[in-house]
TIDRENGU-954807 format. One record per atom (N, C-alpha, C): atom name; x, y, z. Coordinates in nm, 3 decimals, decimal comma. Example, Ala and Ser with C-alpha at 12.3 -4.5 7.8 and 13.67 -1.06 7.14 Angstrom:
% residues 2
<node atom="N" east="1,319" north="-0,569" up="0,780"/>
<node atom="CA" east="1,230" north="-0,450" up="0,780"/>
<node atom="C" east="1,320" north="-0,330" up="0,780"/>
<node atom="N" east="1,285" north="-0,225" up="0,708"/>
<node atom="CA" east="1,367" north="-0,106" up="0,714"/>
<node atom="C" east="1,290" north="0,003" up="0,787"/>
***
This chain:
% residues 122
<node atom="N" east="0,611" north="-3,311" up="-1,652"/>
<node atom="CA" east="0,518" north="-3,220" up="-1,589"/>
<node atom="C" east="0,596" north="-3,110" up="-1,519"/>
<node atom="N" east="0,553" north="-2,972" up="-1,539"/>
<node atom="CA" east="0,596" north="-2,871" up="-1,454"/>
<node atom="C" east="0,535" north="-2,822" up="-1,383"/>
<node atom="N" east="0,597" north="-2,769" up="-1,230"/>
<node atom="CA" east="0,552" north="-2,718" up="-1,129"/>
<node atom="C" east="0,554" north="-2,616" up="-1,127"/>
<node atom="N" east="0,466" north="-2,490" up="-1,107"/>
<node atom="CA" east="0,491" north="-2,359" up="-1,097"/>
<node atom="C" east="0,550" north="-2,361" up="-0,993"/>
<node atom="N" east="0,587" north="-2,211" up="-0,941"/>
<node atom="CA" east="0,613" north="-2,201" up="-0,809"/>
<node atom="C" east="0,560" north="-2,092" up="-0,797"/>
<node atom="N" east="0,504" north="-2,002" up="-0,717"/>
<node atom="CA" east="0,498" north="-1,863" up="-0,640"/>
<node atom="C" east="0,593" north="-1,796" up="-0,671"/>
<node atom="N" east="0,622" north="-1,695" up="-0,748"/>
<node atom="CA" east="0,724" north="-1,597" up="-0,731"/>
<node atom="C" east="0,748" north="-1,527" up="-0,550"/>
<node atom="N" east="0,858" north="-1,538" up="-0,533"/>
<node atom="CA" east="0,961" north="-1,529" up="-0,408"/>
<node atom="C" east="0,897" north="-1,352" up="-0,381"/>
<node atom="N" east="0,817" north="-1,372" up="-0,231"/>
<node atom="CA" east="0,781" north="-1,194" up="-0,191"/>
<node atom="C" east="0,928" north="-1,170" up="-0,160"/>
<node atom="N" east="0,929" north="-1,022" up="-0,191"/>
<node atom="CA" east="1,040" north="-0,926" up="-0,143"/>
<node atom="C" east="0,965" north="-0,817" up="-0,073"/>
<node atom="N" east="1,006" north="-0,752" up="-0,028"/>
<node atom="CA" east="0,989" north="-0,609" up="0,054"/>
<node atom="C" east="1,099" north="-0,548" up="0,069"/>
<node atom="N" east="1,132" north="-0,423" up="0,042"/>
<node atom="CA" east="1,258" north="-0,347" up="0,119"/>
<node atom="C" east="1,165" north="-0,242" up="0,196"/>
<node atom="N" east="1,281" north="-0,186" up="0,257"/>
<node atom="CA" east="1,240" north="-0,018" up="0,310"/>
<node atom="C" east="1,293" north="0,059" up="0,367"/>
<node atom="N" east="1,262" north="0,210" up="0,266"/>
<node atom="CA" east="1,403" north="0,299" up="0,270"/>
<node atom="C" east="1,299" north="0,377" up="0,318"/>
<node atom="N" east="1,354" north="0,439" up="0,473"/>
<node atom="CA" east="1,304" north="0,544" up="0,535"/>
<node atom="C" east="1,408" north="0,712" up="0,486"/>
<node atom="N" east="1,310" north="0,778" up="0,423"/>
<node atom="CA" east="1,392" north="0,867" up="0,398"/>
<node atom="C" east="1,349" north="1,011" up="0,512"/>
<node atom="N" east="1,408" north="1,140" up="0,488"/>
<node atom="CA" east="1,328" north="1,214" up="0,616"/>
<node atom="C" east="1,177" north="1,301" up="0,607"/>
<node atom="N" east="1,154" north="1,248" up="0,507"/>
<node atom="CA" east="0,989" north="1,298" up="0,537"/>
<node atom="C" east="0,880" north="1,179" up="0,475"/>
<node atom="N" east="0,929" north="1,087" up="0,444"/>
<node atom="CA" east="0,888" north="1,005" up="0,369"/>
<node atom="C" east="0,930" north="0,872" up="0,403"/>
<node atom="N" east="0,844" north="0,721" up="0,376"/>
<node atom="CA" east="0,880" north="0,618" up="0,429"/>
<node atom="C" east="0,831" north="0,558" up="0,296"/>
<node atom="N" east="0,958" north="0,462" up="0,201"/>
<node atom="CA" east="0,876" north="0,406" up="0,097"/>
<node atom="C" east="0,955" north="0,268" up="0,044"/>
<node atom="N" east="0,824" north="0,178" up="0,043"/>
<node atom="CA" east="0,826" north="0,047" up="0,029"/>
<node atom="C" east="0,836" north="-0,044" up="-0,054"/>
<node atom="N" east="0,902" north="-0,127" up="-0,124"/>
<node atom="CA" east="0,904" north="-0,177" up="-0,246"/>
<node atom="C" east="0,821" north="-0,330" up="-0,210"/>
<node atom="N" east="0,721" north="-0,342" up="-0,295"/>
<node atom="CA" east="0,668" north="-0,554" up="-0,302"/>
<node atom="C" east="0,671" north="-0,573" up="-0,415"/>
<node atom="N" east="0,744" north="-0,693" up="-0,385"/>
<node atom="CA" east="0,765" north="-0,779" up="-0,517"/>
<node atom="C" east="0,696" north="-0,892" up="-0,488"/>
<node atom="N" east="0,654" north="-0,981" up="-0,603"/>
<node atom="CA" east="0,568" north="-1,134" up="-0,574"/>
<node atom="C" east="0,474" north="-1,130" up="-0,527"/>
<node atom="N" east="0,385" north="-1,201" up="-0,516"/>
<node atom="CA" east="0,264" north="-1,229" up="-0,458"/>
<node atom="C" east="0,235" north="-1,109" up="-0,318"/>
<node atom="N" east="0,133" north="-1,034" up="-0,301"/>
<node atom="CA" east="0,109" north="-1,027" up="-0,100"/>
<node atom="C" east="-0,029" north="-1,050" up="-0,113"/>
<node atom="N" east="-0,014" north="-1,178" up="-0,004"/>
<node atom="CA" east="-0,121" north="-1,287" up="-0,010"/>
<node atom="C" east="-0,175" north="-1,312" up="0,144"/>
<node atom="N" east="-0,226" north="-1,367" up="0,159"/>
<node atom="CA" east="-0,241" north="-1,417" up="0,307"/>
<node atom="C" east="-0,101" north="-1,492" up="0,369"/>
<node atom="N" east="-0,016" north="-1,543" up="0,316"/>
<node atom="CA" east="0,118" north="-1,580" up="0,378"/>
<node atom="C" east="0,213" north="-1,418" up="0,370"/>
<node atom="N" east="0,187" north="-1,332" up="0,299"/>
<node atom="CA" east="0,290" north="-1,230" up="0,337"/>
<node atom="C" east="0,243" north="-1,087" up="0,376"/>
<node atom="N" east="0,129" north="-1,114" up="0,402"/>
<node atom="CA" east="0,052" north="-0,956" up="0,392"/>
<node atom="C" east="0,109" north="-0,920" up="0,553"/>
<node atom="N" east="0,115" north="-0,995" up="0,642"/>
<node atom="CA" east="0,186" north="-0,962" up="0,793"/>
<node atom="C" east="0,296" north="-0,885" up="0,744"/>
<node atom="N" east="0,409" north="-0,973" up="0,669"/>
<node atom="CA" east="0,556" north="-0,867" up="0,664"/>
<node atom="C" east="0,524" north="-0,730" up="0,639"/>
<node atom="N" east="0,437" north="-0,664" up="0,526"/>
<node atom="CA" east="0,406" north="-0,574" up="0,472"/>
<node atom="C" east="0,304" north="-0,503" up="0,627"/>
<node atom="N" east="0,245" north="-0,528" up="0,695"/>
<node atom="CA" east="0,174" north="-0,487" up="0,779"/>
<node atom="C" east="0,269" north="-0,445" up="0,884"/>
<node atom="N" east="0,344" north="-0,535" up="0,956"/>
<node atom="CA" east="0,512" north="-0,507" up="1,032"/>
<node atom="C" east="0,605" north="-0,366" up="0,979"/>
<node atom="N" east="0,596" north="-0,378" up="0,847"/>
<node atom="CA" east="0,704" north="-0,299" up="0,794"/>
<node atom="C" east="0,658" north="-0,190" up="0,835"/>
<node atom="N" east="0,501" north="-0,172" up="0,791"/>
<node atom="CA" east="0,433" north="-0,052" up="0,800"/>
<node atom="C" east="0,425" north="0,026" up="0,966"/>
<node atom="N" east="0,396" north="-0,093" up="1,053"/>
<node atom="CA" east="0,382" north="-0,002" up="1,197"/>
<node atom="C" east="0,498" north="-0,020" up="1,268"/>
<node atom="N" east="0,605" north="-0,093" up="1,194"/>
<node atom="CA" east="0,762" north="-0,049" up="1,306"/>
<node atom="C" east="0,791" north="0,119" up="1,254"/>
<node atom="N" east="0,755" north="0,154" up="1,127"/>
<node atom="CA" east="0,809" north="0,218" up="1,044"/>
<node atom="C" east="0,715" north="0,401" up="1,033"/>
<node atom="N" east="0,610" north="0,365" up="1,035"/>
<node atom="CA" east="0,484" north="0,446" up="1,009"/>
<node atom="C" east="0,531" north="0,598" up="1,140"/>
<node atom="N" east="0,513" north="0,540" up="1,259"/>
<node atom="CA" east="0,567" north="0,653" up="1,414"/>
<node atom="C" east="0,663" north="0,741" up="1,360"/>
<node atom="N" east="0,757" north="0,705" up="1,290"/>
<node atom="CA" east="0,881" north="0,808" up="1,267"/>
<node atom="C" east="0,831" north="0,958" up="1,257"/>
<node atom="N" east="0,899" north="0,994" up="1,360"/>
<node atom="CA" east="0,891" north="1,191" up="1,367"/>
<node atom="C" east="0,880" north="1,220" up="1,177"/>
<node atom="N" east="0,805" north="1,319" up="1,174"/>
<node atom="CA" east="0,813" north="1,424" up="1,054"/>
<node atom="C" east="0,730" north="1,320" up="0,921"/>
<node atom="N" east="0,726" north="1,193" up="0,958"/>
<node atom="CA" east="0,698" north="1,155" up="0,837"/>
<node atom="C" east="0,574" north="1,182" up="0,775"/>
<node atom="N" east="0,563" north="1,277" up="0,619"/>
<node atom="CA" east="0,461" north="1,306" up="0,560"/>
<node atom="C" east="0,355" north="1,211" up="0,473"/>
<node atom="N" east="0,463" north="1,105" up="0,412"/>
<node atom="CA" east="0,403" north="1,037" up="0,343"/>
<node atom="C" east="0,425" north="0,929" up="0,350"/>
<node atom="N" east="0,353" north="0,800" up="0,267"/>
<node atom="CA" east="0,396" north="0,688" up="0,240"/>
<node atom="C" east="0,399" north="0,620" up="0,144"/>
<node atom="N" east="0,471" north="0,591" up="0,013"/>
<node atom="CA" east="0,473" north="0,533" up="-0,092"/>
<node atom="C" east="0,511" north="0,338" up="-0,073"/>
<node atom="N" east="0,371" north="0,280" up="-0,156"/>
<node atom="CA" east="0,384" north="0,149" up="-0,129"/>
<node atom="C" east="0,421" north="0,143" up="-0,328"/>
<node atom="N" east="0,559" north="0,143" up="-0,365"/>
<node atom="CA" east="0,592" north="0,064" up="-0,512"/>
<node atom="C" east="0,555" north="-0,066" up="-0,526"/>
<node atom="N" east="0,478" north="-0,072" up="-0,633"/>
<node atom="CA" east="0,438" north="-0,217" up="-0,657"/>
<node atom="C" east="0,465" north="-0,277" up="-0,759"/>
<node atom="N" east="0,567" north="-0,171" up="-0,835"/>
<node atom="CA" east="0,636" north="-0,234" up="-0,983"/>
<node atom="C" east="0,676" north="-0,380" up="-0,963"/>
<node atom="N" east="0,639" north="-0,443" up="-0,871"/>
<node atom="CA" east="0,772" north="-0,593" up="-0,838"/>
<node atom="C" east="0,617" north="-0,665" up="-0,815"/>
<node atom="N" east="0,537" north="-0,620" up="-0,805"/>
<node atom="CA" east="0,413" north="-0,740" up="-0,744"/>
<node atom="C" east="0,352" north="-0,823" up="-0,858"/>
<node atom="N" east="0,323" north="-0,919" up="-0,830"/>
<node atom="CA" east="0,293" north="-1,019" up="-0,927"/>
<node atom="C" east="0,142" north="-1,105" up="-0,908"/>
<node atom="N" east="0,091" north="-1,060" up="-0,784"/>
<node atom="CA" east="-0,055" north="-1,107" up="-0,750"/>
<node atom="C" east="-0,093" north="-1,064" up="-0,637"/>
<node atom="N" east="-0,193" north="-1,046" up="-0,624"/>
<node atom="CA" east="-0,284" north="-0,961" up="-0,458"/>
<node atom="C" east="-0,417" north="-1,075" up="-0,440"/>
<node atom="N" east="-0,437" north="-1,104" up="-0,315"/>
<node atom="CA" east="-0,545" north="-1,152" up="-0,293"/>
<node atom="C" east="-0,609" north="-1,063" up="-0,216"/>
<node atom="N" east="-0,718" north="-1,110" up="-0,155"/>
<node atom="CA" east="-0,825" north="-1,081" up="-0,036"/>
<node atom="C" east="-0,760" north="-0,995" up="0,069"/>
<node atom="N" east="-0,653" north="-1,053" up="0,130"/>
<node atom="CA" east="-0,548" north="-1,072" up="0,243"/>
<node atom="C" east="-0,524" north="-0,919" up="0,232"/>
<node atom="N" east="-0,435" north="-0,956" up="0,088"/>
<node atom="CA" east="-0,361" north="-0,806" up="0,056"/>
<node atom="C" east="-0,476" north="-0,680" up="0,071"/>
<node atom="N" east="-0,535" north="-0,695" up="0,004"/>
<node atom="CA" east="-0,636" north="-0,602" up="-0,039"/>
<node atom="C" east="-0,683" north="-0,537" up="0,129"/>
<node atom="N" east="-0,702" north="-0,624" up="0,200"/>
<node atom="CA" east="-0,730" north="-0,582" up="0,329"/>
<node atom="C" east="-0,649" north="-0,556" up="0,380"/>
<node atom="N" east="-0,513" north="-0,560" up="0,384"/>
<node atom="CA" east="-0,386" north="-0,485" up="0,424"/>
<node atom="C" east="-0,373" north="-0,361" up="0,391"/>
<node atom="N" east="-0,399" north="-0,358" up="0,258"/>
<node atom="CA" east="-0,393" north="-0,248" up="0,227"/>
<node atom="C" east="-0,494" north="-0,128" up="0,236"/>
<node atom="N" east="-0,657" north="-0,177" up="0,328"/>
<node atom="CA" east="-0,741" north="-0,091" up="0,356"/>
<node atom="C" east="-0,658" north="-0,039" up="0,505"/>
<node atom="N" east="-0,600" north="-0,134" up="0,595"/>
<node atom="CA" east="-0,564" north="-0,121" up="0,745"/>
<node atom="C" east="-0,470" north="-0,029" up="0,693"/>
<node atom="N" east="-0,390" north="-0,021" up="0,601"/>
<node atom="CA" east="-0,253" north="0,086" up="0,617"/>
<node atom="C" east="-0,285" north="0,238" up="0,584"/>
<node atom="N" east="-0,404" north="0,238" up="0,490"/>
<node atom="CA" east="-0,483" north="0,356" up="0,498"/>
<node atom="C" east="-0,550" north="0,408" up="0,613"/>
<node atom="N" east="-0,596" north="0,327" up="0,663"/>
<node atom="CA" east="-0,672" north="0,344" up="0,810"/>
<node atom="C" east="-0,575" north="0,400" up="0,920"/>
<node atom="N" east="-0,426" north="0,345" up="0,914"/>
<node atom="CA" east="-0,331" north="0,354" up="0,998"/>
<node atom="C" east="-0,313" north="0,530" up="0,913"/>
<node atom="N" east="-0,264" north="0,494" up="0,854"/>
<node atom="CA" east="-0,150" north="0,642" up="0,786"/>
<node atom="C" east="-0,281" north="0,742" up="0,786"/>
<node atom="N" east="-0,403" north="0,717" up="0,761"/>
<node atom="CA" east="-0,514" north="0,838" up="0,797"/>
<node atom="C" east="-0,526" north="0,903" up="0,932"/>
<node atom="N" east="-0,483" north="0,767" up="1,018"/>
<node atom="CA" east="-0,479" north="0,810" up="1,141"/>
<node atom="C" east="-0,331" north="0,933" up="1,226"/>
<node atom="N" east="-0,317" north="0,872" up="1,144"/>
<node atom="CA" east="-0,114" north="0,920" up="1,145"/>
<node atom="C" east="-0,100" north="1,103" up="1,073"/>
<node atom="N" east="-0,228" north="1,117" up="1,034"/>
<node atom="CA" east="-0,177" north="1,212" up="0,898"/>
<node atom="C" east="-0,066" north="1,211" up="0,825"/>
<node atom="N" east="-0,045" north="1,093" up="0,751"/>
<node atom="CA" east="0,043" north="1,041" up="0,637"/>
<node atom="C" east="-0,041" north="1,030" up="0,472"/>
<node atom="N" east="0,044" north="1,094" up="0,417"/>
<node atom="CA" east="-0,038" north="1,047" up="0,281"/>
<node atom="C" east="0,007" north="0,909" up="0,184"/>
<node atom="N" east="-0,090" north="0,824" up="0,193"/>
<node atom="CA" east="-0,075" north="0,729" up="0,101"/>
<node atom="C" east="-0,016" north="0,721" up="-0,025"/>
<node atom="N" east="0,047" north="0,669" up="-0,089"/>
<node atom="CA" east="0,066" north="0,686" up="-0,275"/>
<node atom="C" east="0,048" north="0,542" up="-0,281"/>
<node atom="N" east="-0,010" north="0,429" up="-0,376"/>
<node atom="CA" east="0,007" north="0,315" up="-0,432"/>
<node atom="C" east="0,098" north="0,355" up="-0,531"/>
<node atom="N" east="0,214" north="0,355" up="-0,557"/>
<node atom="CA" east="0,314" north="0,372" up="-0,651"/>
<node atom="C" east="0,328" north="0,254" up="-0,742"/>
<node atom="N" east="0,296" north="0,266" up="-0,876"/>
<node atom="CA" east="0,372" north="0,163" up="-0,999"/>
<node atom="C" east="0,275" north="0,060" up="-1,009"/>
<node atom="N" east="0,140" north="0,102" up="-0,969"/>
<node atom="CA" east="0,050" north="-0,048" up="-0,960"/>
<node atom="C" east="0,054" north="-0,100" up="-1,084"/>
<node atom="N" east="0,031" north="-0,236" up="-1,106"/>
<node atom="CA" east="0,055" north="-0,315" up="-1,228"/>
<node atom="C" east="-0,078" north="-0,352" up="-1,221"/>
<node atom="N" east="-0,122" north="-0,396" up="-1,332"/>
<node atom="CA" east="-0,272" north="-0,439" up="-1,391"/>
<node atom="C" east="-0,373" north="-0,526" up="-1,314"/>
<node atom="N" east="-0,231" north="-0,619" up="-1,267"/>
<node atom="CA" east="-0,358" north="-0,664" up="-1,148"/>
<node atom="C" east="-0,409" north="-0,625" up="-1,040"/>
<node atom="N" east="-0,335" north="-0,523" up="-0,960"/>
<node atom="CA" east="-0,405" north="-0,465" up="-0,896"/>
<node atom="C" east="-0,486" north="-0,390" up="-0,880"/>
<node atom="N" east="-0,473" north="-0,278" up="-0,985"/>
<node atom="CA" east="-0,560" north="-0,198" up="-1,023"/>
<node atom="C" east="-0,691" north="-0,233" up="-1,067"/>
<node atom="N" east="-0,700" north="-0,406" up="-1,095"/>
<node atom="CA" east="-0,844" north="-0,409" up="-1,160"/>
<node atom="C" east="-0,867" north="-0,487" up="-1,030"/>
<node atom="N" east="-0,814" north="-0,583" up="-0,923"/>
<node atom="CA" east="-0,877" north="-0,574" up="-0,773"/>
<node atom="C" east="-0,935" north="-0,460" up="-0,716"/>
<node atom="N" east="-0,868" north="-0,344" up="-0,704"/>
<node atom="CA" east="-0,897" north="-0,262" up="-0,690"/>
<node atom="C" east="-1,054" north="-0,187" up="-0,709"/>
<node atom="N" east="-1,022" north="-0,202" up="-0,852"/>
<node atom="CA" east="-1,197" north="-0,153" up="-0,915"/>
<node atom="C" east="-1,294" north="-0,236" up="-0,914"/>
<node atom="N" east="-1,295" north="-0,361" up="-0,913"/>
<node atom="CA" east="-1,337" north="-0,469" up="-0,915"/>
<node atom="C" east="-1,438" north="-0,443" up="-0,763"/>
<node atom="N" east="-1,337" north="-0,418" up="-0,688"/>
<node atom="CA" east="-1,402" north="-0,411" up="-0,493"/>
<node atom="C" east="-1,452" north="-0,270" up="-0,481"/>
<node atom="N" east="-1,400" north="-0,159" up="-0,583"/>
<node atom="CA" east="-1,466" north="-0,046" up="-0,502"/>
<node atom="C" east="-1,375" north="0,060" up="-0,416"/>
<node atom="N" east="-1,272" north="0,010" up="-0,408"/>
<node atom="CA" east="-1,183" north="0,030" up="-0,342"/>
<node atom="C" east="-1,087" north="0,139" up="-0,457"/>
<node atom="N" east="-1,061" north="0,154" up="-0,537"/>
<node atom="CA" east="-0,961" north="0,214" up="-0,597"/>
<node atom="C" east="-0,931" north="0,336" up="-0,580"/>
<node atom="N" east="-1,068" north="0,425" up="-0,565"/>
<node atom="CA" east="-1,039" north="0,566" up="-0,518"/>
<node atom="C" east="-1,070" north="0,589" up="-0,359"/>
<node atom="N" east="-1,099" north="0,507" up="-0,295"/>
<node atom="CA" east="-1,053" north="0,502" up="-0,152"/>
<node atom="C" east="-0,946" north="0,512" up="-0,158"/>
<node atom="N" east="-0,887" north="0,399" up="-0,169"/>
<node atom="CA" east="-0,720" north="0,392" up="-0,168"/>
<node atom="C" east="-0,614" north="0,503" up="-0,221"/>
<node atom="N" east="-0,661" north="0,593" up="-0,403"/>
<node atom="CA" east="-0,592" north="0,673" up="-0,415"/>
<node atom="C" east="-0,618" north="0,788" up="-0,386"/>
<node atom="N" east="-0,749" north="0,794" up="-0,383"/>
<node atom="CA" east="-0,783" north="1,005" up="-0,351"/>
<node atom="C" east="-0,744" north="1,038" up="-0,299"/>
<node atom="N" east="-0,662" north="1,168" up="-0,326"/>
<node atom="CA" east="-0,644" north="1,259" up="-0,224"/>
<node atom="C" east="-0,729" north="1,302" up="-0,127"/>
<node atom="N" east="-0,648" north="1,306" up="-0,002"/>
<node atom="CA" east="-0,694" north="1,335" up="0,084"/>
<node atom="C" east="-0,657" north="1,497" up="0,223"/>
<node atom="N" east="-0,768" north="1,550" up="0,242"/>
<node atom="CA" east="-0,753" north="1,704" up="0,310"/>
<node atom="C" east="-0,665" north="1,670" up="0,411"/>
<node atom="N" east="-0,617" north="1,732" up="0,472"/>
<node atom="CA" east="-0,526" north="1,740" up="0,606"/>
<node atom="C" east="-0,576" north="1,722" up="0,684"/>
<node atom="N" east="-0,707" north="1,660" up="0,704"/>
<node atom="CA" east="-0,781" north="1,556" up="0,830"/>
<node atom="C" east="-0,831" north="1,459" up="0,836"/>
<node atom="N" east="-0,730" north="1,385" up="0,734"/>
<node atom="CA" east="-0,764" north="1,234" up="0,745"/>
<node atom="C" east="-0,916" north="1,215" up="0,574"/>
<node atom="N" east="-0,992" north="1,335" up="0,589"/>
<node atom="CA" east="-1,090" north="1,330" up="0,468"/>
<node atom="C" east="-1,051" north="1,356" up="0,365"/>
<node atom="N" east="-1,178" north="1,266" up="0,289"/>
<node atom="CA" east="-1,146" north="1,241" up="0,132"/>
<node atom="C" east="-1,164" north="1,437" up="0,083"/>
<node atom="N" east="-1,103" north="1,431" up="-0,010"/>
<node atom="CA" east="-1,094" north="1,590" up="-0,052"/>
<node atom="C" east="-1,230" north="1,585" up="-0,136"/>
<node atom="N" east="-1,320" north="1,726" up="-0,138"/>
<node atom="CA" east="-1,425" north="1,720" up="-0,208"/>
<node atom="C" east="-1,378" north="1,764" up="-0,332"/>
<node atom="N" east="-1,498" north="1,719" up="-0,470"/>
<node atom="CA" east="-1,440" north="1,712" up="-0,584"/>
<node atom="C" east="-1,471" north="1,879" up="-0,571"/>
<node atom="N" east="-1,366" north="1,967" up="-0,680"/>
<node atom="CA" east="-1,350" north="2,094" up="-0,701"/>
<node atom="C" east="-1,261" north="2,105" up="-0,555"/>
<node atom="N" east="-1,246" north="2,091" up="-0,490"/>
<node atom="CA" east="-1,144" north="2,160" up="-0,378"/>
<node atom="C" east="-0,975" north="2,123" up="-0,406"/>
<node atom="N" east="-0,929" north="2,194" up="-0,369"/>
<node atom="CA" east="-0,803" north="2,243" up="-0,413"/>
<node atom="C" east="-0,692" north="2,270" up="-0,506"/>
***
């Protein structure tokens, strides 16, 4: 008999100077969606920063957890005037995503006050 295991979360994060961007690998689940939430508000304050790219080429499953992490970091970086990117989403997220409703929350662009951009504008 074989045991799966969970593929092993990773996170890095390379603050660059206008930009703060994040790599997840493995699962972000209810056991790792905190690290990813941490990373985000030690990291998010930095003077000048415009944007925020979350790479997800390395992720391997999202639950509930995640999914709601990832509404709070929008909520945060809207607040921040930071622009979001979901970078490299892989299949499963993208169909969580659509699945909840959530997909163009999460990617639309957004005006320089925190609002969703109206369609035809800019």
């Amino acid at each position: 008999m074989t045991t799966s295991h969970p593929p092993a979360f990773t996170l890095t994060v390379d603050v660059q100077p206008t930009a703060l961007v994040i790599r997840v690998g493995g699962d972000l689940d209810h056991e790792t969606c905190d690290e990813l939430m941490r990373a985000v508000d030690q990291n998010l304050p930095g003077a000048g920063l415009l944007e925020l790219r979350v790479d997800f080429a390395g992720l391997e499953g999202v639950d509930s957890m995640g999914l709601s992490t990832l509404l709070m970091i929008r909520r945060r970086t809207d607040a921040a005037g930071v622009r979001l990117h979901l970078d490299r989403r892989p299949r499963v997220l993208d169909r969580l995503l659509e699945i909840t409703g959530t997909l163009e929350h999460l990617t639309a662009p957004r005006d320089g006050h925190g609002g969703e951009r109206s369609p035809g504008a800019g």
